[in-house]
PyMOL Python script that loads the backbone (N, CA, C, O; Angstrom):
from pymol import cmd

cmd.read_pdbstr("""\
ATOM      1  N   UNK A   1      15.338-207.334 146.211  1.00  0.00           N
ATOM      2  CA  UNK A   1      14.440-208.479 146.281  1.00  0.00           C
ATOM      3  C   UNK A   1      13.440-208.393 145.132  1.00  0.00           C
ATOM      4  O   UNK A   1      12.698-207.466 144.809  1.00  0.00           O
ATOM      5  N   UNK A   2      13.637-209.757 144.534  1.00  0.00           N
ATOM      6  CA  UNK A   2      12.723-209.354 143.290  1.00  0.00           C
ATOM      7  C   UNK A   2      11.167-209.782 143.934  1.00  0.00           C
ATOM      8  O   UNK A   2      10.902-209.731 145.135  1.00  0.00           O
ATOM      9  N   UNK A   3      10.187-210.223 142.830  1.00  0.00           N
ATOM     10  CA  UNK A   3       8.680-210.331 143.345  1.00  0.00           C
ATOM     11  C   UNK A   3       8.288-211.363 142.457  1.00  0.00           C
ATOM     12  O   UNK A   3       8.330-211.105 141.254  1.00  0.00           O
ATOM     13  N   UNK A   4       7.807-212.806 142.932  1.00  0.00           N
ATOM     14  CA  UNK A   4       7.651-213.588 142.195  1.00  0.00           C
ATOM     15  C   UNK A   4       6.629-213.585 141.519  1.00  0.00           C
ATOM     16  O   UNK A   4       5.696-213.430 142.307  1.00  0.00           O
ATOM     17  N   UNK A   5       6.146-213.692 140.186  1.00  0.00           N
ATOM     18  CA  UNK A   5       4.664-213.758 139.455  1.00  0.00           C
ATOM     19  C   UNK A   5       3.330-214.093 140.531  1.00  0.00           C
ATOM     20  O   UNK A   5       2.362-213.348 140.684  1.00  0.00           O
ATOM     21  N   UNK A   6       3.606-215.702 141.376  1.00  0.00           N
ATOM     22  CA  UNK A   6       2.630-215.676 141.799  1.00  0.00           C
ATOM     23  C   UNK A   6       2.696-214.808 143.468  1.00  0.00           C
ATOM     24  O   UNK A   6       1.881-215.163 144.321  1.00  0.00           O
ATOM     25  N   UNK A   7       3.347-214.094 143.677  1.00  0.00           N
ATOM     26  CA  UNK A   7       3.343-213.263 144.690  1.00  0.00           C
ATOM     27  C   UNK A   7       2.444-211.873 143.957  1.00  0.00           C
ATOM     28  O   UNK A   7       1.622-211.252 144.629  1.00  0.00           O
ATOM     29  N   UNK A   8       2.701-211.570 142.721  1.00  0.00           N
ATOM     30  CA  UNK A   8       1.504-210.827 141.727  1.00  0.00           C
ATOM     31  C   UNK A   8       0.196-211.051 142.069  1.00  0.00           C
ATOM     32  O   UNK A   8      -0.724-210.591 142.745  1.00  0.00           O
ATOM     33  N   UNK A   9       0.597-212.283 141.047  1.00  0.00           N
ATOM     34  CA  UNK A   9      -1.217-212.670 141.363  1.00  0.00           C
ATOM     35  C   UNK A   9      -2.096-212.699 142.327  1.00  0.00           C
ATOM     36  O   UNK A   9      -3.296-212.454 142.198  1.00  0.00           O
ATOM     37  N   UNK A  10      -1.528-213.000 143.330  1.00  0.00           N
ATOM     38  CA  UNK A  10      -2.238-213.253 144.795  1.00  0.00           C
ATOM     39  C   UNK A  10      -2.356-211.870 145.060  1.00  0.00           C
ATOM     40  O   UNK A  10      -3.382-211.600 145.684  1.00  0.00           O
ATOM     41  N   UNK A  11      -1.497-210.730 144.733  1.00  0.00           N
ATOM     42  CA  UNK A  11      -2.103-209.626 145.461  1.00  0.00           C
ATOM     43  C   UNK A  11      -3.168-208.603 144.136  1.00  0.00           C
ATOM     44  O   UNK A  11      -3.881-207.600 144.183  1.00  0.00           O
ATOM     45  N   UNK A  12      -2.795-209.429 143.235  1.00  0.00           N
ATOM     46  CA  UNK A  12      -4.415-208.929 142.065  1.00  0.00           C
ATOM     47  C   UNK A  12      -5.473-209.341 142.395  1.00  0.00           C
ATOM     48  O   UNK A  12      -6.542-208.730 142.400  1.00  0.00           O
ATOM     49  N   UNK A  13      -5.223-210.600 142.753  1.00  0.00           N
ATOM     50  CA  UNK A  13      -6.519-211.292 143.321  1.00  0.00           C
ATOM     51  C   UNK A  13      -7.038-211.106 144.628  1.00  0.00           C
ATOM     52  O   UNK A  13      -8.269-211.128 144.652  1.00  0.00           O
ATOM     53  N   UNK A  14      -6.508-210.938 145.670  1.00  0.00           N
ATOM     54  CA  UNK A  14      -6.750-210.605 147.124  1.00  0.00           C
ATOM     55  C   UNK A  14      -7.224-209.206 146.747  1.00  0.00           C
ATOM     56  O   UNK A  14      -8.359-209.101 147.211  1.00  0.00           O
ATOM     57  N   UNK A  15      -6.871-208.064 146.109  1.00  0.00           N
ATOM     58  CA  UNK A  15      -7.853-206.787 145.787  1.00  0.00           C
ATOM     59  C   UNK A  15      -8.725-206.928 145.390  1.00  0.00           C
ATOM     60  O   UNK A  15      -9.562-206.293 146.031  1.00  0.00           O
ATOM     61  N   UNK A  16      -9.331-207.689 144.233  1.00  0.00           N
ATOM     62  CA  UNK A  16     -10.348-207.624 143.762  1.00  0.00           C
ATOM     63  C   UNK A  16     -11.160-208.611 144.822  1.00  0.00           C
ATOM     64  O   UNK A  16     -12.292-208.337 145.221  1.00  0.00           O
ATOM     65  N   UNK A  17     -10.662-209.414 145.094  1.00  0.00           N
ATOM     66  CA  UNK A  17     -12.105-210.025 146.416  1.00  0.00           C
ATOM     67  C   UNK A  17     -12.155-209.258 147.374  1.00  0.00           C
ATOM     68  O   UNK A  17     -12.914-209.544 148.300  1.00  0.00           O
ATOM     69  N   UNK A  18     -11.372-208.079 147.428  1.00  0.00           N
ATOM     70  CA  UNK A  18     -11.796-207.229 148.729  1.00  0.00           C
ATOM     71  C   UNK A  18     -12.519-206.541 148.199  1.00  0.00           C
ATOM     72  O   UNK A  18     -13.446-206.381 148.993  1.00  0.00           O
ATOM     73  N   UNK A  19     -12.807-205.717 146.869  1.00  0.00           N
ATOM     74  CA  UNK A  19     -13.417-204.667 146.054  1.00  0.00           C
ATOM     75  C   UNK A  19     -14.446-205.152 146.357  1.00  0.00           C
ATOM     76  O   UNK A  19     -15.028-204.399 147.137  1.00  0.00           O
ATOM     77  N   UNK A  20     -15.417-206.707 145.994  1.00  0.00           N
ATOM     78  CA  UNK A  20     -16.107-207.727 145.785  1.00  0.00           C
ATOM     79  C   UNK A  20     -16.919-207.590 146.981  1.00  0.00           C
ATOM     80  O   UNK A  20     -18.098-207.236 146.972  1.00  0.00           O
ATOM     81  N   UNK A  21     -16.189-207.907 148.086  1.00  0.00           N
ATOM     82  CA  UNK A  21     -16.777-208.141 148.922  1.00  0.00           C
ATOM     83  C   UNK A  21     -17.103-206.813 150.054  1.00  0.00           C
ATOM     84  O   UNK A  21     -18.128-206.821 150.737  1.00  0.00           O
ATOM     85  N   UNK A  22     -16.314-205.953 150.115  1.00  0.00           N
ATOM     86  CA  UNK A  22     -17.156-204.772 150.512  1.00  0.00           C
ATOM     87  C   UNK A  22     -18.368-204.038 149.579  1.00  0.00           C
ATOM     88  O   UNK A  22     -19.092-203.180 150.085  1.00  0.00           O
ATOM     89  N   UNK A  23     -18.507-204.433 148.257  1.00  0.00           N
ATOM     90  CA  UNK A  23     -20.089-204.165 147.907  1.00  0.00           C
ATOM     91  C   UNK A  23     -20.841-204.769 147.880  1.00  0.00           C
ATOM     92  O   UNK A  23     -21.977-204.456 147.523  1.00  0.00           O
ATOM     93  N   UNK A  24     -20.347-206.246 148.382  1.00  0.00           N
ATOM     94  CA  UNK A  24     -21.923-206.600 148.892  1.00  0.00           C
ATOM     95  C   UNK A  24     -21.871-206.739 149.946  1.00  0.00           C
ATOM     96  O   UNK A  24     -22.294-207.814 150.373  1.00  0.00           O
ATOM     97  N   UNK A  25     -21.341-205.759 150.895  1.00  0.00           N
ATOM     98  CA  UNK A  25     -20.931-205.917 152.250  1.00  0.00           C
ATOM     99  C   UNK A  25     -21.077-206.886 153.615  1.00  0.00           C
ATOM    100  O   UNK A  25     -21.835-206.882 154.585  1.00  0.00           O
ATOM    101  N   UNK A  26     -20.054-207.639 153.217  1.00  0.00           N
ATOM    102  CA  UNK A  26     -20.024-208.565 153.693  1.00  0.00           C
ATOM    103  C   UNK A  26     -18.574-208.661 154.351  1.00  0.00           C
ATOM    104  O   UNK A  26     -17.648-208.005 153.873  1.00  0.00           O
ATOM    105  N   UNK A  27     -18.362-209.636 155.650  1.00  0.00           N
ATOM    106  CA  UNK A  27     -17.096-209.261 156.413  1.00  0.00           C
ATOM    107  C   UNK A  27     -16.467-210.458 155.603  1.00  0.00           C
ATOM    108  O   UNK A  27     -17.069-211.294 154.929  1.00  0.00           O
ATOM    109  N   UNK A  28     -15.060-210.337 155.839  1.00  0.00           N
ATOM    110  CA  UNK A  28     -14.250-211.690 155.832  1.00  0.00           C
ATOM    111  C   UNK A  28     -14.921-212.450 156.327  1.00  0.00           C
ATOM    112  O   UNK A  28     -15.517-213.068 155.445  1.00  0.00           O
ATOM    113  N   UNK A  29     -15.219-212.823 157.410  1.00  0.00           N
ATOM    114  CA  UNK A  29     -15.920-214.324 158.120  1.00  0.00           C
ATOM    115  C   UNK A  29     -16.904-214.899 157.440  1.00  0.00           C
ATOM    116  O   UNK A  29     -16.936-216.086 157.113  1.00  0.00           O
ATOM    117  N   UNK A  30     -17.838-213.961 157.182  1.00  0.00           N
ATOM    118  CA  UNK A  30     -19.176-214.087 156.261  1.00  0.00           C
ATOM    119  C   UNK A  30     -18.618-215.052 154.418  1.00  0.00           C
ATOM    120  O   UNK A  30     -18.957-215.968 153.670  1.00  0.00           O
ATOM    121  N   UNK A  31     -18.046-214.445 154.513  1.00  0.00           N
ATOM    122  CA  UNK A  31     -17.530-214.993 153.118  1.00  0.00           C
ATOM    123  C   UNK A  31     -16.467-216.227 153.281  1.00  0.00           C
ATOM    124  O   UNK A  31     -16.301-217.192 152.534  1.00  0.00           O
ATOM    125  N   UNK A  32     -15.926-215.948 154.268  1.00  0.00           N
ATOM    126  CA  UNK A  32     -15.516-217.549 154.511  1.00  0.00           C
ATOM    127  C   UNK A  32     -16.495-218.821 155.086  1.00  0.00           C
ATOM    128  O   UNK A  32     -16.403-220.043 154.965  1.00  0.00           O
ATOM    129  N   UNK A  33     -17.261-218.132 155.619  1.00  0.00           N
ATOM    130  CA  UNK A  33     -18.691-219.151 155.901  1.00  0.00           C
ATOM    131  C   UNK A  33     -19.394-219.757 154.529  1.00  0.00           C
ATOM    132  O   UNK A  33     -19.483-220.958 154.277  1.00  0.00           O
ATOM    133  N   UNK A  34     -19.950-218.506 153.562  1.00  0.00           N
ATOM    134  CA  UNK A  34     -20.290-218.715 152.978  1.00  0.00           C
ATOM    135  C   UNK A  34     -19.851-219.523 151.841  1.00  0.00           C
ATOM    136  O   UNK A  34     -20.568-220.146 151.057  1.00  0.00           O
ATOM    137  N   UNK A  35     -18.484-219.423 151.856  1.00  0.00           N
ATOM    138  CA  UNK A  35     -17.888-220.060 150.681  1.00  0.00           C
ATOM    139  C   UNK A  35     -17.463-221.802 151.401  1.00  0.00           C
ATOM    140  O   UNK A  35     -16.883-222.668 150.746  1.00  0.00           O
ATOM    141  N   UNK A  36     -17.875-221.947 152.682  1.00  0.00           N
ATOM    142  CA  UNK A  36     -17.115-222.901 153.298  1.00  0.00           C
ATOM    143  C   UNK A  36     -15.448-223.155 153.137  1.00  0.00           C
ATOM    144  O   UNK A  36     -14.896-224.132 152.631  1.00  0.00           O
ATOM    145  N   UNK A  37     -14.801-221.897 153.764  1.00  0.00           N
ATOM    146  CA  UNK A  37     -13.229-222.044 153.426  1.00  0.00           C
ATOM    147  C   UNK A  37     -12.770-222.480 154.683  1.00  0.00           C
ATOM    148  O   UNK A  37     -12.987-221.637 155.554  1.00  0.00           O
ATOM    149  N   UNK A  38     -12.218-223.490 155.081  1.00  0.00           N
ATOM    150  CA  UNK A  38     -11.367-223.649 155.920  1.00  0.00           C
ATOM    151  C   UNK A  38     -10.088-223.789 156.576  1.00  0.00           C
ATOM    152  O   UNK A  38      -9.336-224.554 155.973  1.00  0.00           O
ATOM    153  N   UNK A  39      -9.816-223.495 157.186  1.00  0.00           N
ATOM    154  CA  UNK A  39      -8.104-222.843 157.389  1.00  0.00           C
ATOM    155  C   UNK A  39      -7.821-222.530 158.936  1.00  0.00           C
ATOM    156  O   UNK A  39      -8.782-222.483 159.704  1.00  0.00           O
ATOM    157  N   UNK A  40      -6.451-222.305 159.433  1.00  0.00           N
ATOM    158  CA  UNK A  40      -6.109-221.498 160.825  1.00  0.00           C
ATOM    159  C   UNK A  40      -6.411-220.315 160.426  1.00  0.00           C
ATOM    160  O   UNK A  40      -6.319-219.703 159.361  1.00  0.00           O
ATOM    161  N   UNK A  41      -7.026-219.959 162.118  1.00  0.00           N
ATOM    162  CA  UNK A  41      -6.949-218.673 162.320  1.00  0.00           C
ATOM    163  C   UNK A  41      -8.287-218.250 161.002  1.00  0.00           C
ATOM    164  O   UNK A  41      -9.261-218.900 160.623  1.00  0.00           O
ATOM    165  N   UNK A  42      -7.676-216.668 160.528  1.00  0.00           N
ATOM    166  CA  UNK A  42      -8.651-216.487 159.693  1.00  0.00           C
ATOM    167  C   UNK A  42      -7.943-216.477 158.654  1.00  0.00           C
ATOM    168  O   UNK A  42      -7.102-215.633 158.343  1.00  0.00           O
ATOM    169  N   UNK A  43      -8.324-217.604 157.964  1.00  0.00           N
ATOM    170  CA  UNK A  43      -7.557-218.539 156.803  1.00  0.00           C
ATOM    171  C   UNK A  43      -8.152-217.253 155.250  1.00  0.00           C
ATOM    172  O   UNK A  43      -7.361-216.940 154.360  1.00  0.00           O
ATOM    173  N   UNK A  44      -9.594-216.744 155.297  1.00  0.00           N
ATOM    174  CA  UNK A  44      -9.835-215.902 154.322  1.00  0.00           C
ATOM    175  C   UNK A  44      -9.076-214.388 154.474  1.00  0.00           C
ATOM    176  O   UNK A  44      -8.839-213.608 153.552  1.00  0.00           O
ATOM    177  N   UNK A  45      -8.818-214.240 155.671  1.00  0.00           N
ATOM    178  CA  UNK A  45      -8.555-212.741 155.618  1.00  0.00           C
ATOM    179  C   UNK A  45      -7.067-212.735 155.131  1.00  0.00           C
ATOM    180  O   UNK A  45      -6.595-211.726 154.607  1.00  0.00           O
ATOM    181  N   UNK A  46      -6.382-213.807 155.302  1.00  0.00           N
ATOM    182  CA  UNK A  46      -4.860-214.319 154.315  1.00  0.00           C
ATOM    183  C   UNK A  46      -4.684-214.343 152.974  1.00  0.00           C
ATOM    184  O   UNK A  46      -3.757-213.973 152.254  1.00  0.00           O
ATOM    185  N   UNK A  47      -5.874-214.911 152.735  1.00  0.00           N
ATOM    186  CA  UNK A  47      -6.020-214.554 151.030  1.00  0.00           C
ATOM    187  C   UNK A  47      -6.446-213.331 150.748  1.00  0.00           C
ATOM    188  O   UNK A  47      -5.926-212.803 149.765  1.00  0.00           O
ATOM    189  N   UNK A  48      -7.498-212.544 151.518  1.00  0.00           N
ATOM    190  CA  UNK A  48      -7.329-211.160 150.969  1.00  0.00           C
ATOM    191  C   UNK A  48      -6.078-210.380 150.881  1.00  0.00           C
ATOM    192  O   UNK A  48      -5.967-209.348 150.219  1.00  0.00           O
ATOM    193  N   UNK A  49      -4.964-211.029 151.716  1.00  0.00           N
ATOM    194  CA  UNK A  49      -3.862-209.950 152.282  1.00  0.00           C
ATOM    195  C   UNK A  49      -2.707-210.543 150.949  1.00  0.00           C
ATOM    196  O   UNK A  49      -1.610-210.017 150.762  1.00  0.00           O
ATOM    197  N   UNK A  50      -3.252-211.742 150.112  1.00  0.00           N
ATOM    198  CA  UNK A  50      -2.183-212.197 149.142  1.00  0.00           C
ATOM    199  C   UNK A  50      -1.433-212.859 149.604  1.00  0.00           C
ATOM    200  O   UNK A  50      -0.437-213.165 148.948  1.00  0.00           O
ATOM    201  N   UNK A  51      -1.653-213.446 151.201  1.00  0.00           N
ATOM    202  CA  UNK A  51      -0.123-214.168 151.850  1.00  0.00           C
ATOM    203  C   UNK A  51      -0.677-215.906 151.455  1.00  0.00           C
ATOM    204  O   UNK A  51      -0.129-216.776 152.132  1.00  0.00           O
ATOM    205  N   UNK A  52      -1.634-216.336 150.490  1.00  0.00           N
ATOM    206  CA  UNK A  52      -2.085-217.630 150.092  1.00  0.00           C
ATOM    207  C   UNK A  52      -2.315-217.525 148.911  1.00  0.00           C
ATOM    208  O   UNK A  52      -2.709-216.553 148.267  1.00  0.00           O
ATOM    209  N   UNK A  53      -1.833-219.505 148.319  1.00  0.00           N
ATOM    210  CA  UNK A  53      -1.846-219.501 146.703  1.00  0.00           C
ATOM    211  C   UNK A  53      -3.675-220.068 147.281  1.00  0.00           C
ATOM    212  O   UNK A  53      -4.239-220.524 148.276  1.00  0.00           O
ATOM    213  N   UNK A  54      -3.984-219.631 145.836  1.00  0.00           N
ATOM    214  CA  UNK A  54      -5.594-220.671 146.785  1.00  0.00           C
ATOM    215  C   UNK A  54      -5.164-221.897 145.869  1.00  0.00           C
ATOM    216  O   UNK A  54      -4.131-222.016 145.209  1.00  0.00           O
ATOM    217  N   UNK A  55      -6.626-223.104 146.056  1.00  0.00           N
ATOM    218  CA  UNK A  55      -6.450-223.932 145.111  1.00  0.00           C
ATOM    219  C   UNK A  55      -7.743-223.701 143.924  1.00  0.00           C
ATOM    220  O   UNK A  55      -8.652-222.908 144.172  1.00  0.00           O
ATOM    221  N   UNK A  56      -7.713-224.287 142.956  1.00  0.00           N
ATOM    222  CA  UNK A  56      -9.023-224.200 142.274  1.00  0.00           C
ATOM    223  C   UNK A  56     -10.320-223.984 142.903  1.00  0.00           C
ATOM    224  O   UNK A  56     -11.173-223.117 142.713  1.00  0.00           O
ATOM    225  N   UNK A  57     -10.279-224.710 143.483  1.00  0.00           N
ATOM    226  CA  UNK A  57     -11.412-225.169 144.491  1.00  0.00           C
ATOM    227  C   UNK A  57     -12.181-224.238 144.635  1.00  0.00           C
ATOM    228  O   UNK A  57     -13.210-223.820 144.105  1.00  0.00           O
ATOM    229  N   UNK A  58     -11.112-223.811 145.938  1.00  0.00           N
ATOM    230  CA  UNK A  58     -11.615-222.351 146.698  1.00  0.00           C
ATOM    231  C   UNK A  58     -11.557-221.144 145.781  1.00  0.00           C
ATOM    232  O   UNK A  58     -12.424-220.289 145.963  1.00  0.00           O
ATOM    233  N   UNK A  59     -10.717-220.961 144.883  1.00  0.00           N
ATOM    234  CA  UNK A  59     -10.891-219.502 143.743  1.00  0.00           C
ATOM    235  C   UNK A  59     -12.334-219.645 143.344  1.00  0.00           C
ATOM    236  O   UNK A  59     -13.126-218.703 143.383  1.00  0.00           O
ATOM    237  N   UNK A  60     -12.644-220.872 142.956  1.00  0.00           N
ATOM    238  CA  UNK A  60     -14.196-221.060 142.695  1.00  0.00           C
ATOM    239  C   UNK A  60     -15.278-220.676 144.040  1.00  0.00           C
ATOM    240  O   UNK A  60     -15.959-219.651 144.005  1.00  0.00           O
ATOM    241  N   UNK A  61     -15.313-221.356 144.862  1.00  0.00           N
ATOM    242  CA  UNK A  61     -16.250-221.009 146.000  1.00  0.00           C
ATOM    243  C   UNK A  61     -16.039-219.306 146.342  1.00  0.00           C
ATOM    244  O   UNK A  61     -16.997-218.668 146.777  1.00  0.00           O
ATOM    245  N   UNK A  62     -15.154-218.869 146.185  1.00  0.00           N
ATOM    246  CA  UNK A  62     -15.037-217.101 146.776  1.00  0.00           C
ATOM    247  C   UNK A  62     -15.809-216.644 145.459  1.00  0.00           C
ATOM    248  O   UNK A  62     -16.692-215.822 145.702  1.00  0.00           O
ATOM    249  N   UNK A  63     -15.665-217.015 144.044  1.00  0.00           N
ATOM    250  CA  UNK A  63     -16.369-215.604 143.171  1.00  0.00           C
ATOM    251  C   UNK A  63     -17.776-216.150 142.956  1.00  0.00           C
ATOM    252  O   UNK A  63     -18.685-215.587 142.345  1.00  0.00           O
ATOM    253  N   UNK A  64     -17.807-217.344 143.559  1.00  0.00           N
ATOM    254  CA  UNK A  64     -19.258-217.849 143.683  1.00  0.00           C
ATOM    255  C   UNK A  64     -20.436-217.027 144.557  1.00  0.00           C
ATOM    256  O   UNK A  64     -21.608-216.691 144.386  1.00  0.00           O
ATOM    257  N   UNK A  65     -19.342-216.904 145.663  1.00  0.00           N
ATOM    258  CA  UNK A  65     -20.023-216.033 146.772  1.00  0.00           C
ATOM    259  C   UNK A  65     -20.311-214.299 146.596  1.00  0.00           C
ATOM    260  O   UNK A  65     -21.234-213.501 146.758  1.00  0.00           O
ATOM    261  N   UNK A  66     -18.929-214.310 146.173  1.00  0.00           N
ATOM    262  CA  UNK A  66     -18.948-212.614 145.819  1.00  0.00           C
ATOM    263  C   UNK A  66     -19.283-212.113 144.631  1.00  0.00           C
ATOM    264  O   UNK A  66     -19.245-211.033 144.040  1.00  0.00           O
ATOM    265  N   UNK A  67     -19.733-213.571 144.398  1.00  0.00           N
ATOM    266  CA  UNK A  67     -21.177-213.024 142.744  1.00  0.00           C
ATOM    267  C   UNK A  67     -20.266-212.267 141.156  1.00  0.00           C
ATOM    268  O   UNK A  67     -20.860-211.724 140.225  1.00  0.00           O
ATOM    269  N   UNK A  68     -19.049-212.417 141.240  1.00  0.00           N
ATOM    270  CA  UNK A  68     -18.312-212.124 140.325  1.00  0.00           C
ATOM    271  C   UNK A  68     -17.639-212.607 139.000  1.00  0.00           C
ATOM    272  O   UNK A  68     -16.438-212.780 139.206  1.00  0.00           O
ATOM    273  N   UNK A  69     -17.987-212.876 137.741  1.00  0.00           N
ATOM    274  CA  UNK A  69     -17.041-213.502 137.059  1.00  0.00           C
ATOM    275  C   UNK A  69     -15.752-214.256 136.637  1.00  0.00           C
ATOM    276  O   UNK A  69     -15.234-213.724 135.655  1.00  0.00           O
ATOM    277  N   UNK A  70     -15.303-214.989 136.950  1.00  0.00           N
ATOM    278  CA  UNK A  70     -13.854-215.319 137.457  1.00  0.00           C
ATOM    279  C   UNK A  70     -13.017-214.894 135.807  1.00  0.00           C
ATOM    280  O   UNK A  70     -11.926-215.434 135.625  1.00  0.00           O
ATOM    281  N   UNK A  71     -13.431-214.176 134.953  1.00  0.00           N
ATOM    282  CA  UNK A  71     -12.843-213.352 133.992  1.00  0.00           C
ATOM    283  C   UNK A  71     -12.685-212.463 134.405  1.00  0.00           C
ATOM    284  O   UNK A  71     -11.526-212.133 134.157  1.00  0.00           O
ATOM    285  N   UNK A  72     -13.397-211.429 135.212  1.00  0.00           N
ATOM    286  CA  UNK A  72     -13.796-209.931 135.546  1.00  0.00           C
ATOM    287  C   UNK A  72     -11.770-210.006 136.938  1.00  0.00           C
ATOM    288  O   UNK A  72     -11.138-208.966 137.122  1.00  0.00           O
ATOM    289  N   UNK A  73     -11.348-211.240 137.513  1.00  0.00           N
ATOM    290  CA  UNK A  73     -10.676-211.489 138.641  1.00  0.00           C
ATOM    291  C   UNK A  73      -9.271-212.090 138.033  1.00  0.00           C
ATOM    292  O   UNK A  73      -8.189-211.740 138.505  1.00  0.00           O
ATOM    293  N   UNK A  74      -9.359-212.853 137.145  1.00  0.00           N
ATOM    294  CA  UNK A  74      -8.183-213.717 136.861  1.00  0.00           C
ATOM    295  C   UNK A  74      -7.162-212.412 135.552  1.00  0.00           C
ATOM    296  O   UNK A  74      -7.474-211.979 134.443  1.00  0.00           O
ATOM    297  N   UNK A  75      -6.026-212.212 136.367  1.00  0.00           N
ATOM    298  CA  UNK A  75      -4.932-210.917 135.046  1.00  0.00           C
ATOM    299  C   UNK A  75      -5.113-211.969 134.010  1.00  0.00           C
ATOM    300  O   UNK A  75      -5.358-213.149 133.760  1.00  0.00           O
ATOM    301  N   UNK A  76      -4.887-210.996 133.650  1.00  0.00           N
ATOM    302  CA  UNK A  76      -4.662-211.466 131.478  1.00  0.00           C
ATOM    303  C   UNK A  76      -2.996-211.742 131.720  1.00  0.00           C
ATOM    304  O   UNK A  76      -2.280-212.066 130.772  1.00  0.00           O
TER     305      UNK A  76
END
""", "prot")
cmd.dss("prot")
cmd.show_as("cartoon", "prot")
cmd.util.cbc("prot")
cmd.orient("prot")
């Protein structure tokens, strides 16, 4: 089974918002509040796990929250 690029990305990106967000310690929920993400279930703790493409949108509202550069998050 191969691994599709954006099956990559999502799990580059779901690490680094977890890195993110345990130093400014903050839970999943908190950061889905804060970012206003909405979804089933716990729609943020899916994107940490890489099992979601996000959309612009929301890639924006999460490094907004978790105070991060979206250079410092997005692979080269």
């Amino acid at each position: 089974m191969t691994t599709r690029p954006s099956e990559n990305i999502n799990k580059e990106l779901s690490s680094k918002f977890k890195t993110a967000r345990e130093k400014l310690g903050l839970t999943q929920e908190e950061v889905a509040k804060l970012a206003e993400i909405k979804g089933k279930g716990n729609y943020y703790a899916k994107i940490e796990r890489g099992e979601i493409n996000l959309t612009i949108k929301n890639l924006h509202k999460i490094i907004k929250v978790l105070k991060i550069d979206a250079s410092e998050i997005l692979p080269s």
